[in-house]
N, C-alpha and C positions, 0 to 999 in steps of 0.2 A: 523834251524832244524824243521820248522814247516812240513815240510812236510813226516819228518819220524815218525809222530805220525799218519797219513793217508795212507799212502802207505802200503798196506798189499798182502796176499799170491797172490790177483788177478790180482799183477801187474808183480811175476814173472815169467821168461821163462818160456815154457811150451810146449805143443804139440802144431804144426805148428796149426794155427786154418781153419778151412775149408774154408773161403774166399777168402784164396790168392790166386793170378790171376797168380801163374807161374806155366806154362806147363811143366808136369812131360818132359826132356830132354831125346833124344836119349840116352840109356846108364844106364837110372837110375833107371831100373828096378831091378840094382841090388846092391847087400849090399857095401856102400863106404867102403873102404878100406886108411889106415893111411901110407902115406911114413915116412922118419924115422923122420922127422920134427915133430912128432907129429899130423899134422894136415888133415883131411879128402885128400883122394885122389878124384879127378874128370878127367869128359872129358874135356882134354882144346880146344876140336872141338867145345865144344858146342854154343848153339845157344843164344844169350843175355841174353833171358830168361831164360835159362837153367842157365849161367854164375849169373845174376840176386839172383836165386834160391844159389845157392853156397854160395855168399857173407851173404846171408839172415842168413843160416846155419854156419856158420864160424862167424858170428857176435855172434850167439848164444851159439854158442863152446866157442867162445875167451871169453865173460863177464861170463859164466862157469866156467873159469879157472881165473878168477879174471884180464885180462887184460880188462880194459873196454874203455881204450882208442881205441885198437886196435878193439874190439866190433863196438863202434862208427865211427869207418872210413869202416868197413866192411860193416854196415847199411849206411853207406850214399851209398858206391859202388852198392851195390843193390839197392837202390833209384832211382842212375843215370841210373843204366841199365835198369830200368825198370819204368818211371817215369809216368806209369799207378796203379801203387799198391798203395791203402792208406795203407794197412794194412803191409806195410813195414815202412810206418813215423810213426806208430800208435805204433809198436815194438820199433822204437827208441825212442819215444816220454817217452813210458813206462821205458825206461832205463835212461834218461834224466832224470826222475822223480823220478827214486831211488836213482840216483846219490845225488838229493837238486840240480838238476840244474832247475831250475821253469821257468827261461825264454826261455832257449831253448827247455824244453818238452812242454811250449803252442806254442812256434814257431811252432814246428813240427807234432802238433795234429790240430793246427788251418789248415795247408799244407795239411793234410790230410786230413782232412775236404771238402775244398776245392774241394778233389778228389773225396771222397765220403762222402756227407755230411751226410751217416745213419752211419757212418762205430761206431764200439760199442765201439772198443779200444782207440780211440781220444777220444770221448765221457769221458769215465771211467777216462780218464788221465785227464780229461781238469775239470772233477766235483770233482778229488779228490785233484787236486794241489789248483782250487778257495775255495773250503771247508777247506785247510788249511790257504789259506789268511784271507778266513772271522774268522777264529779261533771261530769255532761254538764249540769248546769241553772245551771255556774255560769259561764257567760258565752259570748262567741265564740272564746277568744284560743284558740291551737291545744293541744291536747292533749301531755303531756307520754307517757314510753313506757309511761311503767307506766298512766296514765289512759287510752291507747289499744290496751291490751291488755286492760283491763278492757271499754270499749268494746267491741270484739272480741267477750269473750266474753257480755255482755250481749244482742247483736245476735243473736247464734248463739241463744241460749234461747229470747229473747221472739219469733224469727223459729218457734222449734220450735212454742211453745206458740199462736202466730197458728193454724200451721197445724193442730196437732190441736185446737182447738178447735171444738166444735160451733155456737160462735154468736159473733159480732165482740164484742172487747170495745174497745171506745174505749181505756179508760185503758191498754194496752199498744199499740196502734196510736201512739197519742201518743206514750210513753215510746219507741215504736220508732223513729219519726220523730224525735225530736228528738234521739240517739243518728248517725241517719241521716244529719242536718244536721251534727253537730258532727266528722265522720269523712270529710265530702267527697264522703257519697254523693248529692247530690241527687237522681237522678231516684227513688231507691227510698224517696227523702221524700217524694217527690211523689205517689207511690203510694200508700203508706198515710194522710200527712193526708190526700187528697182525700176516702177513706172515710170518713175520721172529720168533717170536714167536712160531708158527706152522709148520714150516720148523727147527727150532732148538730147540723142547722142553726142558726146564731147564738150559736153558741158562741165567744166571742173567744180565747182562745187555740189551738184550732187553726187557726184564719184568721190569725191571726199569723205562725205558723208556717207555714201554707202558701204562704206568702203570701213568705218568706226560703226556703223551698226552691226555691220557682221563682225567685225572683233567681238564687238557688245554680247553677239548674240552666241560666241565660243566658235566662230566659223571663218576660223583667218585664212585654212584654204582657200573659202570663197573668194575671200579677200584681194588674197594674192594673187587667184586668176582673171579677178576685174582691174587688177593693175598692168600683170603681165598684157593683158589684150591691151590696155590704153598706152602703154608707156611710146611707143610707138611714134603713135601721134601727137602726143603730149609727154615730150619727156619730162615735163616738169613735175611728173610724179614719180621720178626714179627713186628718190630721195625718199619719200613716205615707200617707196616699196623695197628700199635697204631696209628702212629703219622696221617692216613687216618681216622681211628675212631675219634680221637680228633676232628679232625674237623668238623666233624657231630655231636659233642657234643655225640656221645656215649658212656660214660663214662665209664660203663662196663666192656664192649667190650676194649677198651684202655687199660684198666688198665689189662684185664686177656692176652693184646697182649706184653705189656711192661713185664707183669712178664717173658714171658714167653721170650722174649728177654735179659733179665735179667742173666735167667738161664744159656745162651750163655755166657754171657759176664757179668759175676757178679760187676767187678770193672770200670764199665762204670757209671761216675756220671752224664753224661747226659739221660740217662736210669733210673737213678734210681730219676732225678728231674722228669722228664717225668710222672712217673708211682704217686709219688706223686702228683701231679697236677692232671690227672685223679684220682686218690682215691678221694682226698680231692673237687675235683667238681661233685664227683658223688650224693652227698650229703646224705651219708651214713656214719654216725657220729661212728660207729663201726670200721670202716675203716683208722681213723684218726689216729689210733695208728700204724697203717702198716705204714702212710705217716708220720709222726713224726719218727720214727726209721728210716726212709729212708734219712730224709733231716738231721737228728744228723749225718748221716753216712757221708754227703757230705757234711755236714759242716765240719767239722772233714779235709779233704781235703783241703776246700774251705773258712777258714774262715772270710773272708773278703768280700764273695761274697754278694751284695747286693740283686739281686733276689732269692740269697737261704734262705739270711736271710728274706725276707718278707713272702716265703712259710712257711720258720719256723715258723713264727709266727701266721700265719694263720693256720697249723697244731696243733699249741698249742690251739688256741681258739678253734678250732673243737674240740678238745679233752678234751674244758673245765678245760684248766691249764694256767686260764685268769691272773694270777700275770706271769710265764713264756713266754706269751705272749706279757704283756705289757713290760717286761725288755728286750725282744727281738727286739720290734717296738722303743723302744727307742735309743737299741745298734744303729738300724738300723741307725737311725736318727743321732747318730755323725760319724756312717763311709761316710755316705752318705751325709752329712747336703743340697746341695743344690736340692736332689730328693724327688719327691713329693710321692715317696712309705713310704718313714719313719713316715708323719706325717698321710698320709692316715693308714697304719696298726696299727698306734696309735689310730685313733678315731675308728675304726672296735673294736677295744679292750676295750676300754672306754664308746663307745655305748654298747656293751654285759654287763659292768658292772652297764650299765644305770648310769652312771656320766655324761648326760648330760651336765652340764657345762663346764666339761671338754674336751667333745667333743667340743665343741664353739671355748675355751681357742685355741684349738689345731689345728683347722682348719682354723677361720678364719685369723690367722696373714699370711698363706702362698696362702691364694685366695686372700687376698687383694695384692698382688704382682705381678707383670708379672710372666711369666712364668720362670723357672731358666734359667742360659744355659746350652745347652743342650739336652733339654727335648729333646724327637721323635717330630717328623713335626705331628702336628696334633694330639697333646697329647690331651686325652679328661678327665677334670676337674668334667666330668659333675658327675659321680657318690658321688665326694667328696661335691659338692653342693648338690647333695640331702640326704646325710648324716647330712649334716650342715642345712639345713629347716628342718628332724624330731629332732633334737636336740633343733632345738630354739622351735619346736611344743611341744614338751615332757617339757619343760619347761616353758610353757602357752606364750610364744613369737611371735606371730603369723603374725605379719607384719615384722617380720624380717624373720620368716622363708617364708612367702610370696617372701618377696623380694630375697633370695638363690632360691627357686624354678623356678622363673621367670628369674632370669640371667641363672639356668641351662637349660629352653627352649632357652635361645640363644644359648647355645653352643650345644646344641645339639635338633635341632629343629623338627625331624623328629622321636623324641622319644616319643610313643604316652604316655609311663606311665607318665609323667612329668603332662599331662594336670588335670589327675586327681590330681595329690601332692597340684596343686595349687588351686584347687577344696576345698581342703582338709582344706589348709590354710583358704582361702576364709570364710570357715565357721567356724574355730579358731575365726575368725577375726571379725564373724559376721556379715560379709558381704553378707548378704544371696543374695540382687539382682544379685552383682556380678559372684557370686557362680550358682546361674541359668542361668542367661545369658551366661556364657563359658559353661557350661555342657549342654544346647541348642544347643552352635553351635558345639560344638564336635560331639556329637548324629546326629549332618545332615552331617556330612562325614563318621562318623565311627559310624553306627546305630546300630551295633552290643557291644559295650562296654557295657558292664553288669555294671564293678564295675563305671564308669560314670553314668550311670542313676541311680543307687541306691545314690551316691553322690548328683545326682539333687533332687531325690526323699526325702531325709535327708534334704537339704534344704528350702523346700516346705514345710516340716514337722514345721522346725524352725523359718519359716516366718509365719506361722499361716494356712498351708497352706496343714492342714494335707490328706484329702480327695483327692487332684491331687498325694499327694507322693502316696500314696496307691493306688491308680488307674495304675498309672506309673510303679507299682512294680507286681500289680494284673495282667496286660497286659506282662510284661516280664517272669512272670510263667506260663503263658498260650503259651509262647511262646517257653519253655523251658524246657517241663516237665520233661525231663529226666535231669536235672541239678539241682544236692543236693542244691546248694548257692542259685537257685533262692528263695526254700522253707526258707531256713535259711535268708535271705536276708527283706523274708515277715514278718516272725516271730520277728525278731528282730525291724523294722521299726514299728509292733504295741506294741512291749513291751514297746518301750523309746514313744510313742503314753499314755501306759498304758491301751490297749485293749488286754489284758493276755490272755483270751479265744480265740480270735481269734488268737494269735500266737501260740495257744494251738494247737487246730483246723491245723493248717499248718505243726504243726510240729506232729502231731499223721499222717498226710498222707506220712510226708515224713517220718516218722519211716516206716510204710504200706509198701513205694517203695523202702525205703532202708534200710532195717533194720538192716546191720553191720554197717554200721556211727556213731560212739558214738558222733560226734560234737552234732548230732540231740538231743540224749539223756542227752547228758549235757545242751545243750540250755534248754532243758524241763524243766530240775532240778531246773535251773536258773528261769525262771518264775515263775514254782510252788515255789520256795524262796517267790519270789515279793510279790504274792497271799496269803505269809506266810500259807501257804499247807506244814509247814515245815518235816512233817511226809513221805510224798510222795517224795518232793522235794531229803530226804536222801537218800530213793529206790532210784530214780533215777543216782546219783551220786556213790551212794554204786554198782549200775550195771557197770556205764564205772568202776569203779576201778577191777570188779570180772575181767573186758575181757582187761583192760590195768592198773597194779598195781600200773605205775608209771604217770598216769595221772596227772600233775601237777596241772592242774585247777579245775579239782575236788577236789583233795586233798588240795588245798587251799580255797576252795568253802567252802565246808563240813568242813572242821577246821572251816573257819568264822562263819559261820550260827550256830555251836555249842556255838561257846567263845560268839558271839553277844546276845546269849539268856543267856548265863550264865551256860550253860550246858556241863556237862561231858567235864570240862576243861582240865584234864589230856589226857582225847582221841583227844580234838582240837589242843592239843600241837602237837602231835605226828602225826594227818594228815600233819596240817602246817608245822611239820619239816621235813617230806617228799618231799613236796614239795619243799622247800629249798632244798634239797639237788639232787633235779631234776636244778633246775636253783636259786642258791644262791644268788646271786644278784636284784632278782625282787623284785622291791618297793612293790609292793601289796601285798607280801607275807610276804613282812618284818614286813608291817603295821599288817597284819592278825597275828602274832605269836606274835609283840608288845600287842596288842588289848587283845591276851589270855590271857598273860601274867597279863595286867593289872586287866581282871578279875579276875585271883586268887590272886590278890592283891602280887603280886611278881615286885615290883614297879622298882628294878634296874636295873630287866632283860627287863622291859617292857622301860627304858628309851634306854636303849643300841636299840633297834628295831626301835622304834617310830623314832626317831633322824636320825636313819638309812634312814627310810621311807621319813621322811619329806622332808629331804636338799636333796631326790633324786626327790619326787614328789611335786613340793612346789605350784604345781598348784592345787593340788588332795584335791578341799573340804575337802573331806572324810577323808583325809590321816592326816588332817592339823587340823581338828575337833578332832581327838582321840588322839595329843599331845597336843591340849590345858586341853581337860579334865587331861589328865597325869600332867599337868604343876600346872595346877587350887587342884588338889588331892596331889600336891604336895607340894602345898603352894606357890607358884614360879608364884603369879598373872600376873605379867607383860608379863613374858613369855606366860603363857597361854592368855592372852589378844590377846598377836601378833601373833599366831599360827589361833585363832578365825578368826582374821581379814583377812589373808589370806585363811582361810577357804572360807569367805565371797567373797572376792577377784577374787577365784579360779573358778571352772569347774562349779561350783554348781550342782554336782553330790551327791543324797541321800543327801542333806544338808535342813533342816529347819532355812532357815534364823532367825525367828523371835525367836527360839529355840536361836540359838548362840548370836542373840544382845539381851538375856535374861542373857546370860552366861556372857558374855562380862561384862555387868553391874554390878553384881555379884562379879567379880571379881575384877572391880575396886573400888566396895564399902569395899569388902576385903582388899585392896591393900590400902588404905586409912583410914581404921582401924587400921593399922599395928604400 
């Protein structure tokens, strides 16, 4: 049957076409007339030609009236009489072909051919019978040799008969295009649907099609504006013209094309995963609860579906219902046990609640594995590896997250973010030469990476080596003026420097050039902290909160800087418990509301935090410093002993060493009185 899925209106009878070569007959200047047979009356004087002419007409009477055998011996009798006409094989050839008989209408289109190799109707017959062998309408996958030889010759025909043709016909335009698409030729699909497009406006399958020839052809703009004009009229393309946005990363745009596809067709779960997936990568945390209601809806359907449950749970983390999220990435993990989404949406989850360790726990047993069976060809791991190096970094582990970072440059070598991660590590690590010499040769192919050279310039710093980092960061501001990071990038590099005026200095120009940037203004705050300006520093944090109320870092800033002085404890609570309840899980903020706590000597509440903080930060001096005092005020020496020591241990961030092995000792002479 392949061929009655091609054979259409332009293969049936029709008006004698102007070509043919039979001389109107003595006689037949007037209207035939029917003996009682049914069948035309003629001259039987006439002349071959004449007789020729009859048979031609009588063939097309008889497959009219459904005899088509008798059709077919009428047309071959006109043949014989007349065995100068292609356009009489070209007739039979066409009825050969609506029969499903394939080998004798290329017989007899090739016959005609032969006669006249322009003639249109061989042509038409010979491009539409090889376009059903190649079976171009039946999908994208690639063509096999014999399907692309037919292809081939399809092309060749329907291209002959475009051109002798005296007036466009759509349905081979089409059938020529869609042949065009399947063969790799885009631009010369582009070509002929546009006309068919413009010869049949709103017609949906050539806008389909043209629509995948200009993908084909690297031209999704066009694309997109042959959808945007039709959607209109035709919403039923909103749908392919989200799924056009998507891939431009438009996110937007996707999601306001899927609703409106939606609308059409409300109980479509492929629609309504679609629309989630654009909400939730548009990265508008508002929006998370349109895609959470979306994907309960299609779970609800689909409960078992493994991709819906990994959206769902990405949907629950956006929306910050990280315990619903983690019991979802775990479901995921026993419907699914040998896929690598269940253990990956677990650490996504467990990194948000900054359980590092548990991020480790969870990653590493299935990277130390081959891949399952299964996976897709050419599954890429690499994101779960760099999950798995800030996990081991956040953890002060830095030659092991060296060593994740460095296996994710194999798997994915062409990823220029990786070079700084291990940049990153490098200097965890202390490996300062190291850490300069890769951000050296990075900078000589990609001289444009800002956050690399500030990575080199940080290392410079750490090797003693402060005047080239500064120099290195002075030269990329001059080279950047209009870029807020390079300002903030200077400012910061002299603060951990402890040259505060001059980070002052940088950041009063870039308030000057950018003065809605509140990072700038909290950076400020931050410094005038350091400089204990602590009066000023408050303006400054008390401004981001007038213009963003829920500024979490300020509101954890300005909590600290109050509880650390001893000041207006009841107000430090209640900054820091804002901030929590902007992002609940952050060890700094746990430690800053433990730290109040302990100031107003609310020792229980202050343990419940601290504890919180520590086993999350156990790298964090700082963090590690204000449980030992807890522990030491608690009577509990040992404890605060080994909190000290990992203090020591740790980042040495805001830590007085010689402060702590004062405390340390203290506490063991305590501890030894006991």
């Amino acid at each position: 049957m392949i061929l009655h899925m091609f054979v259409g209106c332009w293969l049936l009878a029709g008006p004698l076409p102007a070509e043919v070569s039979l001389p109107v007959s003595p006689g037949q200047g007037q209207a035939a007339t029917r003996p009682a047979g049914g069948q035309p009356a003629t001259n039987r004087t006439a002349s071959p030609e004449g007789e020729a002419y009859y048979q031609f007409m009588l063939g097309r009477h008889l497959e009219s009236e459904g005899d088509v055998d008798g059709a077919i011996k009428a047309y071959g009798e006109a043949a014989r009489l007349d065995p100068k006409s292609a356009e009489i094989l070209a007739e039979l050839s066409a009825l050969y072909a609506r029969e499903n008989k394939a080998r004798e209408a290329i017989e007899t289109a090739e016959s005609a051919l032969k006669i006249d190799a322009k003639n249109v109707g061989a042509h038409r017959v010979l491009g539409i019978i090889y376009a059903g062998l190649a079976r171009v309408d039946d999908g994208s996958t690639a063509l096999d040799a014999d399907s692309a030889a037919y292809a081939g010759k399809a092309a060749e025909h329907l291209e002959a008969a475009r051109t002798g043709s005296q007036a466009t016909e759509p349905g081979i335009d089409l059938m020529l295009g869609r042949i065009y698409l399947r063969t790799g030729r885009a631009v010369q699909a582009v070509g002929v649907l546009s006309q068919v497009v413009l010869d049949e406006p709103g017609r949906p399958e050539p806008i389909t099609l043209l629509v995948q020839a200009y993908q084909q052809a690297g031209r999704s703009d066009e694309a997109i504006r042959l959808l945007e004009s039709t959607v209109a009229g035709q919403p039923q393309f909103y749908a392919l013209l989200g799924e056009l946005y998507e891939r431009q990363q438009r996110w937007k745009e996707a999601a306001g094309a899927y609703e409106r596809a939606i609308q059409r067709n409300p109980k479509s779960l492929e629609l309504c995963t679609r629309l989630a997936v654009a909400l939730l990568s548009g990265g508008d945390e508002a929006k998370a609860g349109r895609a959470l209601e979306l994907l309960q809806q299609v779970r609800q359907e689909s409960p078992a579906d493994s991709r819906v449950l990994y959206l769902l749970a990405q949907a629950q983390r956006s929306a910050g219902r990280l315990d619903d999220s983690e019991t979802t990435a775990r479901e995921l993990m026993t419907i699914a046990p040998g896929s690598l989404t269940g253990p990956y949406a677990l650490a996504l989850v467990l990194e948000q609640k900054q359980q590092f360790r548990k991020v480790v726990e969870t990653l590493e047993p299935v990277l130390g594995k081959p891949l399952p069976k299964g996976s897709p060809p050419g599954t890429d791991i690499t994101p779960m590896l760099v999950h798995l190096g800030f996990a081991h970094l956040e953890l002060g582990e830095s030659e092991r997250a060296l060593s994740a970072f460095e296996r994710a440059r194999t798997t994915s070598p062409q990823n220029p973010a990786i070079d700084s991660y291990i940049i990153q590590a490098q200097l965890s690590a202390r490996r300062f030469p190291d850490a300069i010499a890769l951000a050296q040769k990075v900078r000589a192919s990609r001289p444009g990476d800002q956050r690399v050279l500030r990575l080199e310039a940080e290392a410079l710093r750490q090797s003693g080596k402060a005047e080239e980092g500064a120099a290195l960061l002075t030269t990329a501001l001059e080279e950047h003026l209009d870029d807020v990071s390079a300002y903030i990038a200077l400012a910061e590099f002299n603060t951990q420097a402890r040259q505060y005026d001059a980070a002052l200095r940088f950041l009063d120009q870039a308030a000057a050039k950018f003065p809605s940037d509140l990072n700038i203004t909290f950076q400020a705050g931050s410094v005038l902290e350091r400089q204990k300006r602590f009066a000023e520093a408050e303006r400054k944090f008390r401004d981001v909160l007038a213009r963003d109320p829920l500024h979490a870092q300020a509101l954890n800033f300005l909590g600290y800087m109050l509880a650390d002085r001893g000041e207006r404890l009841d107000e430090s609570v209640g900054y820091i418990t804002r901030a929590l309840q902007v992002d609940p899980y952050n060890g700094a903020y746990l430690d800053s509301l433990g730290w109040a706590y302990y100031r107003q000597n609310k020792l229980d509440l202050a343990v419940v935090n601290l504890r919180k903080a520590a086993e999350q930060r156990l790298h964090d001096s700082a963090v590690q410093d204000h449980l030992g005092d807890l522990m030491f005020k608690l009577g509990r020496y040992g404890e605060a002993v080994s909190a000290w020591q990992r203090a020591l241990d740790g980042d040495g961030e805001q830590t007085d060493r010689a402060a702590i092995d004062k405390k340390i000792r203290s506490a063991r002479d305590k501890a030894q009185k006991l």
